[in-house]
C-alpha positions as CSV (number, residue, x, y, z in Angstrom):
1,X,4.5,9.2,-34.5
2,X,6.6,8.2,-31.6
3,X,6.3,4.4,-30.8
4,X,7.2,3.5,-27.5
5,X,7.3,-0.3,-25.9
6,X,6.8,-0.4,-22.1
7,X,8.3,-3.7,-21.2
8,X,7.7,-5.1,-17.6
9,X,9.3,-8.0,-15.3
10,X,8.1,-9.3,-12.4
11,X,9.1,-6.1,-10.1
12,X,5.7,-4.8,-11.2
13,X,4.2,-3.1,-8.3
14,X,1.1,-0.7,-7.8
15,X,3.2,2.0,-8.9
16,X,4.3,0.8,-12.1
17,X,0.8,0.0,-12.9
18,X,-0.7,3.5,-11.7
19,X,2.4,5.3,-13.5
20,X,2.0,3.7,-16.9
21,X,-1.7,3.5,-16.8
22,X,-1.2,7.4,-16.3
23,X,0.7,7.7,-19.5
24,X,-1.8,5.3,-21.3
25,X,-4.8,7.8,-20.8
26,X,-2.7,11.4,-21.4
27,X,-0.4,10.6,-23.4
28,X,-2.0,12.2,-27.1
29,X,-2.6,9.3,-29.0
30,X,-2.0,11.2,-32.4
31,X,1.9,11.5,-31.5
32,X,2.6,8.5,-29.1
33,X,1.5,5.3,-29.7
34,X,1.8,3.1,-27.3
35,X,2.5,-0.9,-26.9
36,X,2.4,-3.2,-23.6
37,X,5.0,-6.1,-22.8
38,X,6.5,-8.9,-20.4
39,X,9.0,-10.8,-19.7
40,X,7.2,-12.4,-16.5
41,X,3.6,-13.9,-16.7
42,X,3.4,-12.5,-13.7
43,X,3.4,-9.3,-14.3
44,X,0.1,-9.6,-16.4
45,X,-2.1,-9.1,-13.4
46,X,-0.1,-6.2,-12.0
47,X,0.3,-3.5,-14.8
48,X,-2.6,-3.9,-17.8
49,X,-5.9,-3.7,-17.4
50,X,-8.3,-6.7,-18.6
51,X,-9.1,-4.3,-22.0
52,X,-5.3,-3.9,-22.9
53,X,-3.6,-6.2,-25.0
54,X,0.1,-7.4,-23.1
55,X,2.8,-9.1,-25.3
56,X,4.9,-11.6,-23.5
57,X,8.0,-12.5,-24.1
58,X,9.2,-15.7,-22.3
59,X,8.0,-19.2,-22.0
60,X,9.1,-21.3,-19.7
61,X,12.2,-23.4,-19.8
62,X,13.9,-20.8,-22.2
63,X,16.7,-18.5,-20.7
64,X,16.2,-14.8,-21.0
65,X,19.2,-13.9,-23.4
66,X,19.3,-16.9,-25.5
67,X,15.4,-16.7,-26.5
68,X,13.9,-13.4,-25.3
69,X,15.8,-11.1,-26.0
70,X,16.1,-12.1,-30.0
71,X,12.7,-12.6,-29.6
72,X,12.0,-8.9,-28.6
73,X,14.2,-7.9,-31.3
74,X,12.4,-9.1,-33.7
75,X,8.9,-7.9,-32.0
76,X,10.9,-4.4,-31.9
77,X,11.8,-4.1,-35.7
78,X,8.7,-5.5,-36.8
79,X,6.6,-2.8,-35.3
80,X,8.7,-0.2,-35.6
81,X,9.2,0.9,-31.9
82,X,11.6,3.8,-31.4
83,X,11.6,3.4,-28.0
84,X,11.8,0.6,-25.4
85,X,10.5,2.0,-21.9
86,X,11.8,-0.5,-19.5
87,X,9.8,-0.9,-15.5
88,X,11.8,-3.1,-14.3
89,X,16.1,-3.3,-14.0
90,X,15.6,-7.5,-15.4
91,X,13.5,-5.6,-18.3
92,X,16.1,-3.4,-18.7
93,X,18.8,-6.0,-18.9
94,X,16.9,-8.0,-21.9
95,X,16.1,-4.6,-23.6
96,X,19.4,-3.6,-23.6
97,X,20.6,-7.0,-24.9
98,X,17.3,-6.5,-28.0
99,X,18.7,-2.7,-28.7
100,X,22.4,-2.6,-28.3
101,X,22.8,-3.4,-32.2
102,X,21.2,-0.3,-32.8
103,X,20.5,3.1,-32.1
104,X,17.3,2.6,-30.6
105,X,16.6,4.2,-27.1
106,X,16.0,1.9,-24.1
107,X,14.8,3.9,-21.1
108,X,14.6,2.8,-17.6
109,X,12.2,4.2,-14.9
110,X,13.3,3.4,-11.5
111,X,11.4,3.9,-8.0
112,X,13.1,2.2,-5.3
113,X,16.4,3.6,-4.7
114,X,17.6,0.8,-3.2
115,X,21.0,-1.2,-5.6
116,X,22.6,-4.2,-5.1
117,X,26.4,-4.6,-6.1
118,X,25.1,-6.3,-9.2
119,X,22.0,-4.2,-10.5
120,X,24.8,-0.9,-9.6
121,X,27.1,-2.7,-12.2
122,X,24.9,-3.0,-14.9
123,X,23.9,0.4,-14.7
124,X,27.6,1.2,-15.1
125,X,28.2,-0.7,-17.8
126,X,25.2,0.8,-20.1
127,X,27.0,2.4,-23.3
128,X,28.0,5.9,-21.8
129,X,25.5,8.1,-23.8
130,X,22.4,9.8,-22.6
131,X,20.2,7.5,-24.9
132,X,20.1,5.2,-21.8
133,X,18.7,7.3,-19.6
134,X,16.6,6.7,-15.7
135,X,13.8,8.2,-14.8
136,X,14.0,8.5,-11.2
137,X,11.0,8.8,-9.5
138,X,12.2,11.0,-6.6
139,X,15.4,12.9,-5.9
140,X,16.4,9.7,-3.4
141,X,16.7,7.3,-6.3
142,X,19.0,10.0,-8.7
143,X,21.2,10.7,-5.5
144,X,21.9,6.6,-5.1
145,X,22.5,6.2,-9.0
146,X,25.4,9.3,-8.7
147,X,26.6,7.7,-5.8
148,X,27.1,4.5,-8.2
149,X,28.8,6.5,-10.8
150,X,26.2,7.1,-12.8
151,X,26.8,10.7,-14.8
152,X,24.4,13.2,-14.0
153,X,23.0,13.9,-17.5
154,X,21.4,10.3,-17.9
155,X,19.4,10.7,-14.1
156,X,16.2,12.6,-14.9
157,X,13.7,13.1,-12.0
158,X,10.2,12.9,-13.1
159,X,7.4,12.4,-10.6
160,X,5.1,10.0,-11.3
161,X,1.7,11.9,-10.6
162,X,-1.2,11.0,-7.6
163,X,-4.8,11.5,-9.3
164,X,-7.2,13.6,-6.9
165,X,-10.1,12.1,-9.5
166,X,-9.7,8.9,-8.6
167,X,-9.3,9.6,-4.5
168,X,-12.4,11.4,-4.9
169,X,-14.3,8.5,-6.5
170,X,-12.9,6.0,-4.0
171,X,-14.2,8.3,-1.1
172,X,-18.1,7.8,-2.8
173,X,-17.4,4.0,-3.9
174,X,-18.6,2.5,-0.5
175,X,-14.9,0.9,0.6
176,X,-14.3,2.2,4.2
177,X,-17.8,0.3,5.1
178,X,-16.8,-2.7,2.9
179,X,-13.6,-3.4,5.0
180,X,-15.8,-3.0,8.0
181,X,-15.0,0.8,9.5
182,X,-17.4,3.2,11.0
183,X,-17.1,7.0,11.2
184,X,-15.8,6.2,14.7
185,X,-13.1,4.3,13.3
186,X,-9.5,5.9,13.0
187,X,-7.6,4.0,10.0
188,X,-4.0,3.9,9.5
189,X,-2.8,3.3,6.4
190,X,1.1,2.0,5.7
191,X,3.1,1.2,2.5
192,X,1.9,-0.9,0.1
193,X,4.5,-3.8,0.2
194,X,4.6,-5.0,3.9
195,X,8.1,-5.4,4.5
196,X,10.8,-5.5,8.0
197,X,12.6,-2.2,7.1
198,X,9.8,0.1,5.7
199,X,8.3,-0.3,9.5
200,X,5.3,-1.8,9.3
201,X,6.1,-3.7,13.1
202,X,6.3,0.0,14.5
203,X,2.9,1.0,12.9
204,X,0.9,-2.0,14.3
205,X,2.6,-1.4,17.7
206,X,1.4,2.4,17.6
207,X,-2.0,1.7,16.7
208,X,-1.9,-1.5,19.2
209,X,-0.9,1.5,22.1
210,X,-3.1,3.9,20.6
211,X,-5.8,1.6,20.8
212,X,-6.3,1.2,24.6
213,X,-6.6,4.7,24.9
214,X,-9.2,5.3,21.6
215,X,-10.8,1.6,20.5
216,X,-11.6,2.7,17.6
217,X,-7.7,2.9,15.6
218,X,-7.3,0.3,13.0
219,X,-4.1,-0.2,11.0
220,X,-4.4,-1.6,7.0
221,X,-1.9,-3.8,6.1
222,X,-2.1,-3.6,2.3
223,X,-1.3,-6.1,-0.2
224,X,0.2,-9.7,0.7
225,X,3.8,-10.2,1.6
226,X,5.6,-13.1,4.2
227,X,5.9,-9.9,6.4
228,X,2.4,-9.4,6.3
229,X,1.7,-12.7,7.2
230,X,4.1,-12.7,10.2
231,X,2.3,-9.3,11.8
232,X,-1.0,-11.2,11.3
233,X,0.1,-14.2,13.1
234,X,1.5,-11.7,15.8
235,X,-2.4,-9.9,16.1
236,X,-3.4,-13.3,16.2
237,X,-1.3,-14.3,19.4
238,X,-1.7,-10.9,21.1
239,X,-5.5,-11.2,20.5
240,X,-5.7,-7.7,18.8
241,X,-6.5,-8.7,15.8
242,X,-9.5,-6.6,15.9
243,X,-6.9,-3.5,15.2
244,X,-5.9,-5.4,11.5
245,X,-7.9,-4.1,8.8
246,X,-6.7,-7.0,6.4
247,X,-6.8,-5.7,2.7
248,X,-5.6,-8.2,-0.4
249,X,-4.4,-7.3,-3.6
250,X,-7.6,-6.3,-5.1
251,X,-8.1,-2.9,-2.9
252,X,-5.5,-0.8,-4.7
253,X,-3.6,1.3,-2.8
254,X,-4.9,5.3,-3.9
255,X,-8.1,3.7,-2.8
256,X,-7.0,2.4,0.7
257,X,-5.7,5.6,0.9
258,X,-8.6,7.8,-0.4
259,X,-10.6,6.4,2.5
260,X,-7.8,6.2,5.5
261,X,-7.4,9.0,8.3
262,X,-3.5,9.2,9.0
263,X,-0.5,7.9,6.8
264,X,2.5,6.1,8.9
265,X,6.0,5.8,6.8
266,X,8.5,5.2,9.4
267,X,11.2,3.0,7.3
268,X,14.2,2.3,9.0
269,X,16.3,3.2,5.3
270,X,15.6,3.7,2.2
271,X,12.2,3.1,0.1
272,X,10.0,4.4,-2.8
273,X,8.4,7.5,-1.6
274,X,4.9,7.0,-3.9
275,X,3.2,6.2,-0.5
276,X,4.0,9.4,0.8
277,X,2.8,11.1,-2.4
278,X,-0.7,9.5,-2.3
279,X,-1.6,10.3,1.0
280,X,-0.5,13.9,0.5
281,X,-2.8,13.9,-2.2
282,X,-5.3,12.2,0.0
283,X,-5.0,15.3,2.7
284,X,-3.8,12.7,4.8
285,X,-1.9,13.7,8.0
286,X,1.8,11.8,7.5
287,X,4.0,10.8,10.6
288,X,7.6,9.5,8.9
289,X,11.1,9.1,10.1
290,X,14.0,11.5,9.5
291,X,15.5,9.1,6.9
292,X,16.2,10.6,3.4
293,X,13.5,9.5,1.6
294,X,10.7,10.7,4.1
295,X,12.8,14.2,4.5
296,X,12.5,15.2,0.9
297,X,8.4,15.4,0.8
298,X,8.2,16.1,4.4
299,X,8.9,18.7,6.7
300,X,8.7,18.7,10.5
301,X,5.7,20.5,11.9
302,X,5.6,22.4,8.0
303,X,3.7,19.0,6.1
304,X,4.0,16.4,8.6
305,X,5.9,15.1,11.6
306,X,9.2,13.4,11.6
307,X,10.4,10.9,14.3
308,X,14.1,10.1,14.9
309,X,14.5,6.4,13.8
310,X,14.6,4.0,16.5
311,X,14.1,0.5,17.9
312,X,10.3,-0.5,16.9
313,X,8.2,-0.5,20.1
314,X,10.1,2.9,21.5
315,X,9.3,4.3,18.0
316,X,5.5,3.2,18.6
317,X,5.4,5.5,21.8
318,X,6.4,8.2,19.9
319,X,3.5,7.5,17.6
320,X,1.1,7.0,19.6
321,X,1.8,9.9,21.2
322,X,1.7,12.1,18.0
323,X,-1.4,10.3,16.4
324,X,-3.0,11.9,19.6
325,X,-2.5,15.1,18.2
326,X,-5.7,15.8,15.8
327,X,-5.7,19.7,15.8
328,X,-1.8,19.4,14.6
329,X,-2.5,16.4,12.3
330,X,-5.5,18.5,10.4
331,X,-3.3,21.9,9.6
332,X,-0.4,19.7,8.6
333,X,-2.2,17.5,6.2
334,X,-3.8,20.3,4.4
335,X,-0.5,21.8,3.9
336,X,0.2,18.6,2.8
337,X,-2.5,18.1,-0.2
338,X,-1.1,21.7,-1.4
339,X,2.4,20.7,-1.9
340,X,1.0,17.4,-3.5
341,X,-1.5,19.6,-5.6
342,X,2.0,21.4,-6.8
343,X,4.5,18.5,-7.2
344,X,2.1,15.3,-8.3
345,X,0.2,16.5,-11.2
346,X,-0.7,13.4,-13.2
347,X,-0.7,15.9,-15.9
348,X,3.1,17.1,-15.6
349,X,4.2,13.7,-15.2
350,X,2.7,12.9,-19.0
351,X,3.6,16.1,-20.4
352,X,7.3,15.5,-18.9
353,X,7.7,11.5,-20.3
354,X,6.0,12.9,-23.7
355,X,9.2,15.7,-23.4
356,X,11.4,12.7,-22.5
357,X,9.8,10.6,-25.3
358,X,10.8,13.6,-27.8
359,X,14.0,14.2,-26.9
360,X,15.1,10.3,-27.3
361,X,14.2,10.5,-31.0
362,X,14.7,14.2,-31.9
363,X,18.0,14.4,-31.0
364,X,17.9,16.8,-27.9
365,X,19.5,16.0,-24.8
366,X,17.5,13.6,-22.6
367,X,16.6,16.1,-20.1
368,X,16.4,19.5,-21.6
369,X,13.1,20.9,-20.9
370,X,12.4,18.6,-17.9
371,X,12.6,20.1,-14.4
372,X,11.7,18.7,-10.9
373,X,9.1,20.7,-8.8
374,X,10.1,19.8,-5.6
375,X,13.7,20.4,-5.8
């Protein structure tokens, strides 16, 4: 029996919480044995489920390394955990600090591939041996973490999977008329966070333009963010805010996606490319920018459409004018739910983290058996 700790901070997102939930329901409970923790009360909400028991590990007023981290050390030999899966790069800090007396592996899964000086430099300075290992959710994110210095051997790409289940029971479940959309409706769905550089400006400006020449496109602006807020107070102002489809936190993304018509990832650098994976699940026509995050799912005129990057409202014309394009947009995004169909198994993703999981304790190298199918 394998005994493995997922430990959470307060970067717990909608992916973390699909990705572990994933493992939770495949991975064989006769061999792994899963626990849940936190170092952030706020992550409570974000990654367990109201059924699911989630340890936490900080009260206020007490520093991380001087009371959590002996804390979790304790938690650690008491129940025997052989590994500690850390979601977060603040959970992987006070993990590391828990395990470094002993042999124990401390794992890190990673989806943004965007560092700062200081999170590079603690990934540098983790002992040199591949029982520290990231799991890199695309290709993006293990090409920064080389760039860092980080030796190949320890960056394993494993694709977190996109369930065609649950898009299927979120098409039935009654949402698109719940948020207020008729069959006439065209509804474009962005990234879940709303932020300046993953483009969210350019999307409402597209369906802004696109909406003069068909009333009926509506842009979702998931989850709740200061950015969000801004684009609201901008519909507001412009009177459009009859384009806003305004969804909180408790529409989760796959299901804003399961019921949406086209996907819009135009970032203007570097993000977490889960968005992209959904909606190619979803069958979803995608329109992204050339960056390198968009380019390693998508293909021009093969899967989707790329735009170069550009100044927001110049980028919206282009948009616009390839939103207009629904013979295109329906062969693309079929080819698109194949290659998801190949590369997101929820499945492989298990079967691959249960590999991972085996190698850590067996004695293998991290990433022997463990392949990317997309590269």
């Amino acid at each position: 029996m394998i005994r493995v700790l997922h430990l959470f901070d307060a970067s717990a997102g909608w992916e973390h919480r699909l990705a572990v939930q994933s493992l939770l329901d495949r991975l064989p409970a006769d061999r792994i044995e899963s626990q849940l923790g936190t170092i952030d009360p706020a992550a409570r909400t974000q990654v367990a489920r109201p059924d699911q028991r989630l340890v936490l590990f900080r009260r206020r007023f007490h520093a991380d390394f001087l009371y959590v981290a002996p804390r979790l050390r304790r938690h650690l030999d008491a129940h025997g955990i052989d590994i500690v899966h850390a979601w977060g790069l603040h959970a992987a800090k006070v993990a590391e600090a828990a395990a470094s007396a002993s042999a124990r592996p401390v794992l890190l899964t990673r989806f943004n591939p965007t560092l700062t000086p200081r999170e590079a430099a603690f990934l540098r300075s983790l002992p040199p041996t591949d029982r520290r290992p990231v799991l890199c959710a695309s290709q993006t994110v293990r090409r920064r973490l080389l760039e860092t210095g980080l030796p190949p051997d320890r960056c394993i790409v494993i694709r977190p999977g996109a369930d065609g289940d649950r898009i299927r029971r979120a098409r039935t479940s009654g949402l698109r008329a719940r948020l207020g959309l008729t069959p006439e409706n065209t509804l474009v769905v962005t990234p879940e966070p709303v932020t300046r550089h993953a483009g969210h400006f350019a999307a409402f400006w597209m369906t802004a333009i696109r909406s003069f020449l068909d009333p009926g496109f509506r842009v979702a602006l998931p989850g709740a963010s200061r950015e969000k807020d801004r684009l609201l107070r901008l519909a507001r102002q412009l009177d459009m805010t009859r384009i806003v489809v305004d969804t909180d936190e408790t529409v989760a993304y796959p299901d804003l996606v399961a019921v949406a018509d086209l996907a819009v990832v135009v970032p203007t650098g570097e993000v977490s490319v889960g968005a992209i994976a959904w909606a190619m699940a979803a069958g979803l026509p995608v329109i992204g920018t050339a960056v390198q995050c968009v380019n390693e799912l998508i293909a021009d005129n093969r899967n989707g459409r790329l735009v170069a990057p550009a100044p927001a409202k110049r980028l919206a014309t282009h948009l616009a004018r390839l939103a207009g394009e629904p013979e295109t947009l329906r062969r693309l995004a079929e080819a698109a739910r194949k290659d998801a169909d190949e590369r997101f198994r929820v499945s492989r993703y298990a079967d691959q983290v249960r590999r991972l999981y085996e190698n850590l304790t067996q004695g293998r190298l991290a990433a022997d058996g463990i392949s990317d199918p997309a590269s």
